[in-house]
PDB file of N, H, CA, C and O in Angstrom:
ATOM      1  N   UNK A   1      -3.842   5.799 -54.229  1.00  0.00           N
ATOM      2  CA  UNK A   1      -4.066   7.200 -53.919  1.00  0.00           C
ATOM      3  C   UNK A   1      -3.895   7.373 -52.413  1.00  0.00           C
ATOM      4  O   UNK A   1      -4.437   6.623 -51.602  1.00  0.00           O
ATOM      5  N   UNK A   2      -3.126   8.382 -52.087  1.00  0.00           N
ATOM      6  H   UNK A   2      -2.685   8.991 -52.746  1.00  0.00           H
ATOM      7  CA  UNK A   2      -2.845   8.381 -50.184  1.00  0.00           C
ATOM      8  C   UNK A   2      -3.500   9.928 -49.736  1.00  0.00           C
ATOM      9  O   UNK A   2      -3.220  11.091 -50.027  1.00  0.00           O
ATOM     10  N   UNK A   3      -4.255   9.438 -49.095  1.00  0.00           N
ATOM     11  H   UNK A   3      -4.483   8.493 -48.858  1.00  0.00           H
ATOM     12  CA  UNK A   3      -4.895  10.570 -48.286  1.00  0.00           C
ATOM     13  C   UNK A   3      -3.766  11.262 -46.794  1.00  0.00           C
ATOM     14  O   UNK A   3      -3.206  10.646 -45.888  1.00  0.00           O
ATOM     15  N   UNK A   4      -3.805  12.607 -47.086  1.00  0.00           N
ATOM     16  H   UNK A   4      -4.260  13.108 -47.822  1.00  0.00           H
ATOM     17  CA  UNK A   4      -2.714  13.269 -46.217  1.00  0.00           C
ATOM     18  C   UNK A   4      -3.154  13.722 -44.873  1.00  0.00           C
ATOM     19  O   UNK A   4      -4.274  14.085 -45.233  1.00  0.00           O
ATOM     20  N   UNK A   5      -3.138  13.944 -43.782  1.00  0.00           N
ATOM     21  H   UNK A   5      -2.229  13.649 -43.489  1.00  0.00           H
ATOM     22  CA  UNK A   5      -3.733  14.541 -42.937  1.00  0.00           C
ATOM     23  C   UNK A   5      -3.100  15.804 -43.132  1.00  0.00           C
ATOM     24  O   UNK A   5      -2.219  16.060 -43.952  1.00  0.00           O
ATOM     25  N   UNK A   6      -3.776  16.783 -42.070  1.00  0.00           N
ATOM     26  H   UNK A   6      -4.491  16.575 -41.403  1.00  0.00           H
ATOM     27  CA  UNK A   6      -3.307  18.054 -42.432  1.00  0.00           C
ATOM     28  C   UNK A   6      -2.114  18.696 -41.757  1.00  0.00           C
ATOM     29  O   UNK A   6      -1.694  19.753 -42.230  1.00  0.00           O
ATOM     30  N   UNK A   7      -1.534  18.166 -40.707  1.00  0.00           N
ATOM     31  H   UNK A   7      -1.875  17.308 -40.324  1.00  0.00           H
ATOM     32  CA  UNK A   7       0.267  18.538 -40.435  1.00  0.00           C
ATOM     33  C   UNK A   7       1.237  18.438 -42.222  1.00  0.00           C
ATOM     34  O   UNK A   7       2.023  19.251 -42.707  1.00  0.00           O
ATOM     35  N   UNK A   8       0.710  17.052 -42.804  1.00  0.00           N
ATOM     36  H   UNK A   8       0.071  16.392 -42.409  1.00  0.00           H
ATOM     37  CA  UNK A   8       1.315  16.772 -43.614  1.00  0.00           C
ATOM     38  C   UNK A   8       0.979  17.730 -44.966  1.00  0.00           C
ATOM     39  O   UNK A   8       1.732  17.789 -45.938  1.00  0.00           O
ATOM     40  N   UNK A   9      -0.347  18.501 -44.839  1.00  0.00           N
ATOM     41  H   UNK A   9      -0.959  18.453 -44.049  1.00  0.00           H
ATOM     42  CA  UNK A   9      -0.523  18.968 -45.994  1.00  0.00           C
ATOM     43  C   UNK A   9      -0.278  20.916 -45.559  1.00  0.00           C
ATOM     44  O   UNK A   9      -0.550  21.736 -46.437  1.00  0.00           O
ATOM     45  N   UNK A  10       0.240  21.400 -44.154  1.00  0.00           N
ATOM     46  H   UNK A  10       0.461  20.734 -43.442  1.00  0.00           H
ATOM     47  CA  UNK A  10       0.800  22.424 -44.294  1.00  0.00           C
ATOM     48  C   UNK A  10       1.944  22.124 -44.317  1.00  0.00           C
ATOM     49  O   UNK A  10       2.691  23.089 -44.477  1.00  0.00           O
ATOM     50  N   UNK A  11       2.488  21.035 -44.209  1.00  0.00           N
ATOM     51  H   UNK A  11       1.882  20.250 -44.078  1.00  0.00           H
ATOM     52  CA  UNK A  11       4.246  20.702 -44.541  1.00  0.00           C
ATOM     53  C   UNK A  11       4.350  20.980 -46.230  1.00  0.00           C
ATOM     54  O   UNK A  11       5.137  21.760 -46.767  1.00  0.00           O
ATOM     55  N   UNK A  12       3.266  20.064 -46.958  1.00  0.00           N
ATOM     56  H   UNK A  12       2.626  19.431 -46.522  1.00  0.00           H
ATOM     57  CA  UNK A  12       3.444  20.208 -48.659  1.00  0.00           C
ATOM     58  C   UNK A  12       3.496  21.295 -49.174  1.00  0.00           C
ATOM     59  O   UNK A  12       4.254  21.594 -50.096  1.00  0.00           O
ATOM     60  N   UNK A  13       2.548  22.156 -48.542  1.00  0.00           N
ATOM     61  H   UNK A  13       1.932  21.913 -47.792  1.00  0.00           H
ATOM     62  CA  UNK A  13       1.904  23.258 -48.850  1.00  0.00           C
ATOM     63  C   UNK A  13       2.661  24.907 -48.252  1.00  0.00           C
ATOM     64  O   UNK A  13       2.522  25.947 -48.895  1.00  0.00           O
ATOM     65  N   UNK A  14       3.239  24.841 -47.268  1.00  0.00           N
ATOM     66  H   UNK A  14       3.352  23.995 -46.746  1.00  0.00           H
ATOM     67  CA  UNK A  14       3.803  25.909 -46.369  1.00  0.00           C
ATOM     68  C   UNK A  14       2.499  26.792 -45.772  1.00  0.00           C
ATOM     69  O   UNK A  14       2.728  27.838 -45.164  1.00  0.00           O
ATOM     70  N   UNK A  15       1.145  26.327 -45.972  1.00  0.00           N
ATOM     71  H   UNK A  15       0.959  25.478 -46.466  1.00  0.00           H
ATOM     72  CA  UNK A  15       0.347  27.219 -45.205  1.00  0.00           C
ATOM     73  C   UNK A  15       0.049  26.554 -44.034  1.00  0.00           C
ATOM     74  O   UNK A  15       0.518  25.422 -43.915  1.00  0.00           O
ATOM     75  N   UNK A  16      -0.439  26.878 -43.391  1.00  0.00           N
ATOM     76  H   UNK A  16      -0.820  27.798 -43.488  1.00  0.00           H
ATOM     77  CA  UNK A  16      -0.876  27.005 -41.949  1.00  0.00           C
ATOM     78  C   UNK A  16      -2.758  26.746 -41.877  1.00  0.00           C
ATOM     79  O   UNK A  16      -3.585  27.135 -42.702  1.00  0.00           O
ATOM     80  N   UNK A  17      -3.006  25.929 -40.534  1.00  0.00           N
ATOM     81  H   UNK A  17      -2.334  25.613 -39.864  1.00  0.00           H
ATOM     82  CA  UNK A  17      -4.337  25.429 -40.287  1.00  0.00           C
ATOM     83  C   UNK A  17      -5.175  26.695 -40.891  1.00  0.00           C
ATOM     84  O   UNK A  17      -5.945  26.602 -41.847  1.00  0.00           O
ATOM     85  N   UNK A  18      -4.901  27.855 -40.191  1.00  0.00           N
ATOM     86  H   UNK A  18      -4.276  27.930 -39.415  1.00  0.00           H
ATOM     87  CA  UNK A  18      -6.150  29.376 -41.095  1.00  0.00           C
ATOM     88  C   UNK A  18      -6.093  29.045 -42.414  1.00  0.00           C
ATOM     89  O   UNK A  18      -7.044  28.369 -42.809  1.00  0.00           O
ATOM     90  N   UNK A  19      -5.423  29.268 -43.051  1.00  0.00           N
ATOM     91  H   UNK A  19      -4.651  29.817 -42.730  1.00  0.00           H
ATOM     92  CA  UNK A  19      -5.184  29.502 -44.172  1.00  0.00           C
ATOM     93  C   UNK A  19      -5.686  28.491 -45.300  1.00  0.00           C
ATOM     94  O   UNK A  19      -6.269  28.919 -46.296  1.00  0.00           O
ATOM     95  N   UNK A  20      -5.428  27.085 -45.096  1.00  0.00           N
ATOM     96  H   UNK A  20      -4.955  26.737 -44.287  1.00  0.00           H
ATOM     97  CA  UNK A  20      -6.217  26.043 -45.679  1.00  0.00           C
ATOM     98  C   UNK A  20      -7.176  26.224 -45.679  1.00  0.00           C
ATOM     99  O   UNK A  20      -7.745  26.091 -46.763  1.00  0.00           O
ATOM    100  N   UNK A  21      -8.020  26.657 -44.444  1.00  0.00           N
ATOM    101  H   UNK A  21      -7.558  26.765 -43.564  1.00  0.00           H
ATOM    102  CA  UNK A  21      -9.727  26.764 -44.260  1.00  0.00           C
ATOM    103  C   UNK A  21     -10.606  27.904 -45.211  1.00  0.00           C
ATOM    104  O   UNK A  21     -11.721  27.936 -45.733  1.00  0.00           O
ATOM    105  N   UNK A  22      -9.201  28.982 -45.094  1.00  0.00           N
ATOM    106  H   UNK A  22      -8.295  28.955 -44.670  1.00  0.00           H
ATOM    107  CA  UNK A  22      -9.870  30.644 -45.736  1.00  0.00           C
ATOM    108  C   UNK A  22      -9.589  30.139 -46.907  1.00  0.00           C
ATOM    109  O   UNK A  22     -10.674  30.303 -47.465  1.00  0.00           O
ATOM    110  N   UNK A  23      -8.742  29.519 -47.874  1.00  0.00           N
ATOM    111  H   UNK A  23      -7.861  29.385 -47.421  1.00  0.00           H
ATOM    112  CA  UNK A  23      -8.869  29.313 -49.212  1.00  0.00           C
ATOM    113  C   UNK A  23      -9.560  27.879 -49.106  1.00  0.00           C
ATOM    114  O   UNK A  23      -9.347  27.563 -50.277  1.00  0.00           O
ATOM    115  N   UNK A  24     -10.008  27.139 -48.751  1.00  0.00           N
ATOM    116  H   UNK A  24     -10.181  27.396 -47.800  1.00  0.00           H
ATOM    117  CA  UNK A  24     -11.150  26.157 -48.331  1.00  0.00           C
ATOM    118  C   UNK A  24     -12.385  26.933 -48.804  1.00  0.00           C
ATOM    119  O   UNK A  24     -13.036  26.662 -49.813  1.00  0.00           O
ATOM    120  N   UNK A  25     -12.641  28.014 -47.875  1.00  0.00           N
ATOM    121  H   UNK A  25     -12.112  28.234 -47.056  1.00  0.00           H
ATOM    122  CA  UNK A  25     -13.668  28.659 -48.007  1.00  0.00           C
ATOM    123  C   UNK A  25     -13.979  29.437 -49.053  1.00  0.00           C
ATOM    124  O   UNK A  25     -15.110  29.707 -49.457  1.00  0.00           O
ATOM    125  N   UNK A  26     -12.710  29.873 -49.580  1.00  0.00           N
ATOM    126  H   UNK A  26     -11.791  29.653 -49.252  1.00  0.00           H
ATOM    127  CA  UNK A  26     -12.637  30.830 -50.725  1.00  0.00           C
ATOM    128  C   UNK A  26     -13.200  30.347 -51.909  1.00  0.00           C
ATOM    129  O   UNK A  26     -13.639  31.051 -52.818  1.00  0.00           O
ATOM    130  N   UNK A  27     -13.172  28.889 -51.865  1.00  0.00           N
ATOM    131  H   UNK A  27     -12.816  28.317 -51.126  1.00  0.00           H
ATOM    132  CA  UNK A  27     -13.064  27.481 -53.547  1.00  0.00           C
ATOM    133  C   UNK A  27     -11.958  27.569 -53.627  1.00  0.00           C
ATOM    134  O   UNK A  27     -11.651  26.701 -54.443  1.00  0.00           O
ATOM    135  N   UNK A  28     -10.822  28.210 -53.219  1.00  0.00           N
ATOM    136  H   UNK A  28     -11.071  28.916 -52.555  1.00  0.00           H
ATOM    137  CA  UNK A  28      -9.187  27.898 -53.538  1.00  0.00           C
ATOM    138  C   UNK A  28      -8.188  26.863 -53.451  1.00  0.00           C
ATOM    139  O   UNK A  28      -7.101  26.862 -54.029  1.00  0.00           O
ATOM    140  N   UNK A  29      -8.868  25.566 -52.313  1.00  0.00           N
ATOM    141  H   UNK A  29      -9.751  25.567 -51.843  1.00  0.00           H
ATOM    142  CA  UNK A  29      -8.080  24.920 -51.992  1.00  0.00           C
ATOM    143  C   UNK A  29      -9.140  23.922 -51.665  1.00  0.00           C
ATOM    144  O   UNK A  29     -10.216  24.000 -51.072  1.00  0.00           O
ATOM    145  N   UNK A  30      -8.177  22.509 -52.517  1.00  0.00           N
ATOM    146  H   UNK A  30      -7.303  22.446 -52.999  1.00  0.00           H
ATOM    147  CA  UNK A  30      -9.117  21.638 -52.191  1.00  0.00           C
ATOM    148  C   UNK A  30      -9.752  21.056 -50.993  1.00  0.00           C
ATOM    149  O   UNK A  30      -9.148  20.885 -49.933  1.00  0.00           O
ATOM    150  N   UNK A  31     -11.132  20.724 -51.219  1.00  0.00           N
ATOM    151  H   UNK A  31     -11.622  20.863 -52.079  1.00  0.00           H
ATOM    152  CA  UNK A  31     -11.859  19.742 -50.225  1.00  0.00           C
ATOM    153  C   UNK A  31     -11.380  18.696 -49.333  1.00  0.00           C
ATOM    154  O   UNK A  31     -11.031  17.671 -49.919  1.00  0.00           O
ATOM    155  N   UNK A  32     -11.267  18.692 -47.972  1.00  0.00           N
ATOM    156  H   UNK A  32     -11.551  19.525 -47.496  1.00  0.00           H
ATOM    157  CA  UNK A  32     -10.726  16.727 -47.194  1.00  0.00           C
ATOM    158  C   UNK A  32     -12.186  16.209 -47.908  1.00  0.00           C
ATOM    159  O   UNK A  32     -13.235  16.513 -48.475  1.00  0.00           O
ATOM    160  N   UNK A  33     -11.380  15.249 -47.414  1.00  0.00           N
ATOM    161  H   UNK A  33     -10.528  15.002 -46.954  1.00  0.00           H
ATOM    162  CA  UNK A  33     -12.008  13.816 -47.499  1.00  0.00           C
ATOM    163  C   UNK A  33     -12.538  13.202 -45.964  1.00  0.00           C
ATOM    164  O   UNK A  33     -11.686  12.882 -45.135  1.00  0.00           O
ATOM    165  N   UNK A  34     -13.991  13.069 -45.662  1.00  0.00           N
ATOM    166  H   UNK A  34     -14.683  13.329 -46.335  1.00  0.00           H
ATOM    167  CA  UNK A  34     -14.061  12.533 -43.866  1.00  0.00           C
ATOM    168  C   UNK A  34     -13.578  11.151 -44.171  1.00  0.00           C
ATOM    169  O   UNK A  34     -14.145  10.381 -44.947  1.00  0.00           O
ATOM    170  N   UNK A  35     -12.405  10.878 -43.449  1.00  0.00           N
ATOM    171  H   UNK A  35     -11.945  11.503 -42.819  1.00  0.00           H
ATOM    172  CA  UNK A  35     -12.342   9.463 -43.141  1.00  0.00           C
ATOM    173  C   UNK A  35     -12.893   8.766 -41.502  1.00  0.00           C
ATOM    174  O   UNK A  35     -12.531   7.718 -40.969  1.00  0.00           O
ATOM    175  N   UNK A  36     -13.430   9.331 -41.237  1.00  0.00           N
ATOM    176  H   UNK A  36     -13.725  10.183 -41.670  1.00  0.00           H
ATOM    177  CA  UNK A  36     -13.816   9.166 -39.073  1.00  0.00           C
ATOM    178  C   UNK A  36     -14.985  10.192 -39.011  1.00  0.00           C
ATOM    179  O   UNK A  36     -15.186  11.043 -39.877  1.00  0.00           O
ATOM    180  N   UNK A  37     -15.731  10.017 -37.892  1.00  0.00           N
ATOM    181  H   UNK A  37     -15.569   9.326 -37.188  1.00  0.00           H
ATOM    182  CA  UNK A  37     -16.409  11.045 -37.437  1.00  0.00           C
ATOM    183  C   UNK A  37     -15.314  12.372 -37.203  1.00  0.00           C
ATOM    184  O   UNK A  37     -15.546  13.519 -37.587  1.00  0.00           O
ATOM    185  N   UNK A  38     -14.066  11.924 -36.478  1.00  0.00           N
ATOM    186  H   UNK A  38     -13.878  10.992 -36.166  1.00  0.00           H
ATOM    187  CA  UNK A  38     -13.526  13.392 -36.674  1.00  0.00           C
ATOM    188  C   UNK A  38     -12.425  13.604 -37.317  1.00  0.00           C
ATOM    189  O   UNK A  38     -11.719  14.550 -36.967  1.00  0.00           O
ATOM    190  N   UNK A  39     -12.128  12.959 -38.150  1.00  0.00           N
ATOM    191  H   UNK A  39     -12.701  12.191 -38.434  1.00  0.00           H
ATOM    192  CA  UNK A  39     -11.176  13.046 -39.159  1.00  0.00           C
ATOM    193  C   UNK A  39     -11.440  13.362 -40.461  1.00  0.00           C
ATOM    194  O   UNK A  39     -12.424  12.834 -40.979  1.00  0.00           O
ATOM    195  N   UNK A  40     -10.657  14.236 -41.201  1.00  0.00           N
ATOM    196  H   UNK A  40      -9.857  14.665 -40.780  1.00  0.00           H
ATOM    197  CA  UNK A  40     -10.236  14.081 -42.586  1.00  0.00           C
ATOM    198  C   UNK A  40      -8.164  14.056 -43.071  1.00  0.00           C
ATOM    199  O   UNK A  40      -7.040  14.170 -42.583  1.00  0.00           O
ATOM    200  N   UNK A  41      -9.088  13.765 -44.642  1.00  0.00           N
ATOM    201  H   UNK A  41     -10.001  13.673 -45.038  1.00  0.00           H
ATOM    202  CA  UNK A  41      -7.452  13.960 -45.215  1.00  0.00           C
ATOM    203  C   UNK A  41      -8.021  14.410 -46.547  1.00  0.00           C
ATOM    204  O   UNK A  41      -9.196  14.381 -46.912  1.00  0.00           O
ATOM    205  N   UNK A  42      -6.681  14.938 -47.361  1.00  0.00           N
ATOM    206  H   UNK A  42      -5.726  14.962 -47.065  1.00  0.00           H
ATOM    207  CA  UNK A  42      -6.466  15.313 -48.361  1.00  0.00           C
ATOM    208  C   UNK A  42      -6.289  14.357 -49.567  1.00  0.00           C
ATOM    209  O   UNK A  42      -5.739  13.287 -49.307  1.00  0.00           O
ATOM    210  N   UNK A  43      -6.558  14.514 -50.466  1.00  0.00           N
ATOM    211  H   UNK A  43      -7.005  15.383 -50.677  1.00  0.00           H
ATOM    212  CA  UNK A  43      -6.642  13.329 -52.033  1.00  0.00           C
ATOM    213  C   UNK A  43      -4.685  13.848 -52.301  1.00  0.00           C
ATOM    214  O   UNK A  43      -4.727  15.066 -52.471  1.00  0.00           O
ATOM    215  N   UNK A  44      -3.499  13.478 -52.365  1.00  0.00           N
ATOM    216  H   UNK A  44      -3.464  12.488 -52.227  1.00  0.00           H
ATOM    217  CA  UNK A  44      -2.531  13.752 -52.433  1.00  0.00           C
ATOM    218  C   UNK A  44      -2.493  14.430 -54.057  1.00  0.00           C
ATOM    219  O   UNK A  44      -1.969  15.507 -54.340  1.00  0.00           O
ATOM    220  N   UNK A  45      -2.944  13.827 -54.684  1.00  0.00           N
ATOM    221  H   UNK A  45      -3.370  12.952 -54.454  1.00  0.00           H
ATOM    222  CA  UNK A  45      -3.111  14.582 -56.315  1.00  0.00           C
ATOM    223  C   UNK A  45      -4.218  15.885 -56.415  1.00  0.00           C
ATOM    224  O   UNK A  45      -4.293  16.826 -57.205  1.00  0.00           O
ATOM    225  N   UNK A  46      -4.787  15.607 -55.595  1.00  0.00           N
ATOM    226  H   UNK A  46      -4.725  14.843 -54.953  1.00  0.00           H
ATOM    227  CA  UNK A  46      -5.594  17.390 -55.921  1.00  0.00           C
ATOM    228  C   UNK A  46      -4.702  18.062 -54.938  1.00  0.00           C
ATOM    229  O   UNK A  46      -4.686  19.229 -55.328  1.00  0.00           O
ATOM    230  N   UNK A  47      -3.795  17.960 -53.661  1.00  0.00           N
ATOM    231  H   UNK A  47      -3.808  17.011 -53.344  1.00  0.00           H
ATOM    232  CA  UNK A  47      -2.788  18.895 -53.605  1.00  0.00           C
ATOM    233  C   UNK A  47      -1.775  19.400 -54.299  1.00  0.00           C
ATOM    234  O   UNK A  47      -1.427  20.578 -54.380  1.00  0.00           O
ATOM    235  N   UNK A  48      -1.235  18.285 -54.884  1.00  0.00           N
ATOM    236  H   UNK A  48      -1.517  17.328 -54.817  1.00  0.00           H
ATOM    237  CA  UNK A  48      -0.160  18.809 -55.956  1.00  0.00           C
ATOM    238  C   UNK A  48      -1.199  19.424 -57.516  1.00  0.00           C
ATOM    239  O   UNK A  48      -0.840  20.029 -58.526  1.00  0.00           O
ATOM    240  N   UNK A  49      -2.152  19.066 -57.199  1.00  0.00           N
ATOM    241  H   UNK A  49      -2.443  18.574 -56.378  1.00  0.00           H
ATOM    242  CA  UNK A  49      -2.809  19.322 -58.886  1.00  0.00           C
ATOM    243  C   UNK A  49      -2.878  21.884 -58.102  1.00  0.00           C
ATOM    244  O   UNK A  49      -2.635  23.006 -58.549  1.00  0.00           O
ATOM    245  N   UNK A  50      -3.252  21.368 -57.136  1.00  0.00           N
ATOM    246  H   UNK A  50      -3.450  20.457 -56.773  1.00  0.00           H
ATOM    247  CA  UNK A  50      -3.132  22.985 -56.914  1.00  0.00           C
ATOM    248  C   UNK A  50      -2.006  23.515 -56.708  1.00  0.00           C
ATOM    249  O   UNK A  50      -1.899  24.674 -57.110  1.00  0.00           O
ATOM    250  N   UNK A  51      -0.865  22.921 -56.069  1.00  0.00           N
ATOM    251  H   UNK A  51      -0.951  21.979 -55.743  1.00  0.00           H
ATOM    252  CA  UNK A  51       0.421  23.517 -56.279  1.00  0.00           C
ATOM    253  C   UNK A  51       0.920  23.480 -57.682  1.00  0.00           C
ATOM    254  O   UNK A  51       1.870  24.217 -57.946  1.00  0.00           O
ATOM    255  N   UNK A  52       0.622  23.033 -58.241  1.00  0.00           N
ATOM    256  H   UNK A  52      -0.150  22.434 -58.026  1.00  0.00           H
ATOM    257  CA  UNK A  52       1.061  22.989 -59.877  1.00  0.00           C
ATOM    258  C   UNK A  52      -0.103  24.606 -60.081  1.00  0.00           C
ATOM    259  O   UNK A  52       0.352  25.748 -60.135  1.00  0.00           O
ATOM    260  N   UNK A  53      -1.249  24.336 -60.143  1.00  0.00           N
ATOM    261  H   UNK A  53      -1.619  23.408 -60.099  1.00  0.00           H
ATOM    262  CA  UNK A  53      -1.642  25.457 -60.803  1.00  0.00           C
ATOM    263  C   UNK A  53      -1.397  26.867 -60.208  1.00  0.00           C
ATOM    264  O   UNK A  53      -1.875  27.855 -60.765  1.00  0.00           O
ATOM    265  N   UNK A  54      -0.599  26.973 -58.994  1.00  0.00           N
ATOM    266  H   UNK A  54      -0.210  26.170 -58.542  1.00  0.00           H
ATOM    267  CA  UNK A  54      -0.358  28.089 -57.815  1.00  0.00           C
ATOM    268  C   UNK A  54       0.742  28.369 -58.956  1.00  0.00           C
ATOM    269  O   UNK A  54       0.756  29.472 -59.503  1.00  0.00           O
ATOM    270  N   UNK A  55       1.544  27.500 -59.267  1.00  0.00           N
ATOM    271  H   UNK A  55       1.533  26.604 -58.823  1.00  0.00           H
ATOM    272  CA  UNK A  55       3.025  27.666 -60.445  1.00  0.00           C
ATOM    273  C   UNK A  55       2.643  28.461 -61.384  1.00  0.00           C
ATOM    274  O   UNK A  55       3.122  29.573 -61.609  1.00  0.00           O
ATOM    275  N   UNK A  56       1.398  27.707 -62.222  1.00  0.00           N
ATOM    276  H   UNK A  56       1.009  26.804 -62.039  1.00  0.00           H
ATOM    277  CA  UNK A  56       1.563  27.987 -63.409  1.00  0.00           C
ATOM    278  C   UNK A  56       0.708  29.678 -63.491  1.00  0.00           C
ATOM    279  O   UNK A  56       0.631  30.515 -64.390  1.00  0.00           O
ATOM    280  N   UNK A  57       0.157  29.620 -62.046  1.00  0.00           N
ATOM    281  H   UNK A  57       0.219  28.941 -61.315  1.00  0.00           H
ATOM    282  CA  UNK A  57      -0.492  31.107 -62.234  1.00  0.00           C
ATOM    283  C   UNK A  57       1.012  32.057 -62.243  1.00  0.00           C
ATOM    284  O   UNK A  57       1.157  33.050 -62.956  1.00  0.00           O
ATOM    285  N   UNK A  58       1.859  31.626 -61.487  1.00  0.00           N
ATOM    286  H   UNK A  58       1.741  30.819 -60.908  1.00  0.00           H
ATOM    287  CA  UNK A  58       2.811  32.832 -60.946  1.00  0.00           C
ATOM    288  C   UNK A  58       3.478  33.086 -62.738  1.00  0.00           C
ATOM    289  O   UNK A  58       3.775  34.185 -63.205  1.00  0.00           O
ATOM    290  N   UNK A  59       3.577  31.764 -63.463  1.00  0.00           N
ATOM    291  H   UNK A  59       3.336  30.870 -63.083  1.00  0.00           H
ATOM    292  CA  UNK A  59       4.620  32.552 -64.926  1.00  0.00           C
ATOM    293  C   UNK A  59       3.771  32.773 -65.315  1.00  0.00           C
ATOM    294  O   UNK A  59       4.107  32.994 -66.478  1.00  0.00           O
ATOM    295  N   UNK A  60       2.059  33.017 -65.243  1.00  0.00           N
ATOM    296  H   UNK A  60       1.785  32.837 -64.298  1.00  0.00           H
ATOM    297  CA  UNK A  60       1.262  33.571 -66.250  1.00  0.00           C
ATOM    298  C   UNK A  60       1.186  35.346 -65.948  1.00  0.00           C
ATOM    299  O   UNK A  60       0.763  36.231 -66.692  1.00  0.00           O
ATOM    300  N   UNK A  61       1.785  35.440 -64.532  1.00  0.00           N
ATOM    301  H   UNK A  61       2.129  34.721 -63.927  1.00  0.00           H
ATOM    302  CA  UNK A  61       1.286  36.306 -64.280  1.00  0.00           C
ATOM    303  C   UNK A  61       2.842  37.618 -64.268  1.00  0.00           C
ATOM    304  O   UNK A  61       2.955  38.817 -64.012  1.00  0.00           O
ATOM    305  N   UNK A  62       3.837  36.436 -64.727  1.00  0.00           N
ATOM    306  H   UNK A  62       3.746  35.462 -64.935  1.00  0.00           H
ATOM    307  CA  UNK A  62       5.307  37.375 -65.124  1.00  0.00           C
ATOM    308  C   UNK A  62       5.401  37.714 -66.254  1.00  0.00           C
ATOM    309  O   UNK A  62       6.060  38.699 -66.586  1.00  0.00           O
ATOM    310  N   UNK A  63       4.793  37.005 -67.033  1.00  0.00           N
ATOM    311  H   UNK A  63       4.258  36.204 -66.763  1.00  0.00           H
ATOM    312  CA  UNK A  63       4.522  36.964 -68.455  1.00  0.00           C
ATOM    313  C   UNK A  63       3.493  37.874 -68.945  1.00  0.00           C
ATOM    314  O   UNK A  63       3.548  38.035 -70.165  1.00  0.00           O
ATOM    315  N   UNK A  64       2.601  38.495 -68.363  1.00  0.00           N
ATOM    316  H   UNK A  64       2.556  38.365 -67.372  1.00  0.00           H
ATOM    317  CA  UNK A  64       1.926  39.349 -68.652  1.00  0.00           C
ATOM    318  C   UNK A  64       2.516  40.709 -67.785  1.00  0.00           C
ATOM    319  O   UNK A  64       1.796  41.676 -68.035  1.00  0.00           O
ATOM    320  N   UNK A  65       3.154  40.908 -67.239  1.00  0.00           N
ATOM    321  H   UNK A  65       3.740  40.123 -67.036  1.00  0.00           H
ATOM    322  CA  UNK A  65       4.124  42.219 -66.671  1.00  0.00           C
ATOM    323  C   UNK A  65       5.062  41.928 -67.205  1.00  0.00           C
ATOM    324  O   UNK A  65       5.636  42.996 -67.418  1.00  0.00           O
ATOM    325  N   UNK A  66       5.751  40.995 -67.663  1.00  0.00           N
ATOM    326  H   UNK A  66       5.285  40.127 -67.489  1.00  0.00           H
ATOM    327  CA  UNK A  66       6.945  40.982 -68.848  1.00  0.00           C
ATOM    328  C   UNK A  66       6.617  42.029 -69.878  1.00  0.00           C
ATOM    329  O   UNK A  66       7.260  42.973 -70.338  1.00  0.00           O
ATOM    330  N   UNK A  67       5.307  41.518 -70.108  1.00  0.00           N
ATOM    331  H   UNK A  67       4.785  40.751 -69.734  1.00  0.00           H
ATOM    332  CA  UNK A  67       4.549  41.948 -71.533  1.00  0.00           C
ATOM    333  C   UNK A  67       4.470  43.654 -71.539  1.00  0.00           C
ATOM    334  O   UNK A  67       4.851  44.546 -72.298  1.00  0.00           O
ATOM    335  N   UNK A  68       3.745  43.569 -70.233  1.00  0.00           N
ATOM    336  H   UNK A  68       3.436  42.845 -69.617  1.00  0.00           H
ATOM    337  CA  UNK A  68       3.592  45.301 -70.119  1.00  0.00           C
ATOM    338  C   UNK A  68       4.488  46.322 -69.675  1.00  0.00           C
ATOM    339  O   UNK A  68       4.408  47.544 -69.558  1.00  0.00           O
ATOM    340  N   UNK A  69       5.434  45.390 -69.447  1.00  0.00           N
ATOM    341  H   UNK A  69       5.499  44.397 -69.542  1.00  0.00           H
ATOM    342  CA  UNK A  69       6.612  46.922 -69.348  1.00  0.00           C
ATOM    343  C   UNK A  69       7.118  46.848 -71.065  1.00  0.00           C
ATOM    344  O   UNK A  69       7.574  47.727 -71.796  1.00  0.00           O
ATOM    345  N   UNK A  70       6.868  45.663 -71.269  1.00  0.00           N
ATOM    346  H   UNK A  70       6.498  44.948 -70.675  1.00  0.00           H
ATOM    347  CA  UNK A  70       7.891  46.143 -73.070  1.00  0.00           C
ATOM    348  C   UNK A  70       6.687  47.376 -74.244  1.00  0.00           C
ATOM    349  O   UNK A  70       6.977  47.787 -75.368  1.00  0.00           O
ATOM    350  N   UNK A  71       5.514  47.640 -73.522  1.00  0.00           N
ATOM    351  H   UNK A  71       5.279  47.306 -72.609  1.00  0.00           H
ATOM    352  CA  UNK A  71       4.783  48.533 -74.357  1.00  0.00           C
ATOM    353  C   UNK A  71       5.336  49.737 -74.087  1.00  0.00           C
ATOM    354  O   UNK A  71       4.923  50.748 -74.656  1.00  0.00           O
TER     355      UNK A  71
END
């Protein structure tokens, strides 16, 4: 399992230092990990486990405006 620092996880991710923290804060985005008094990193599978579910929200959410223009 490889823990990411966070250059590497707004590279995975395309967000930016705010933005990790505000969906951090939100429950949106997963927890670091402290590896140092001033360090953390990221679990590399709970990043992709949320970019997968960022996916699967977007066709849930075409699929239900698919739905409602055909009424």
């Amino acid at each position: 399992m490889m823990l990411l620092r966070r250059p590497k996880v707004e590279e995975m991710t395309g967000l930016k230092r705010s933005s990790i923290y505000e969906y951090m804060a939100a429950g949106t985005f997963p927890k670091p990990v402290r590896i140092g008094p001033r360090a953390v990193g990221w679990l590399e599978p709970e990043i992709v486990a949320w970019q997968k579910s960022c996916i699967a929200e977007r066709f849930a959410r075409s699929a239900q405006e698919a739905a409602s223009r055909k009424r």
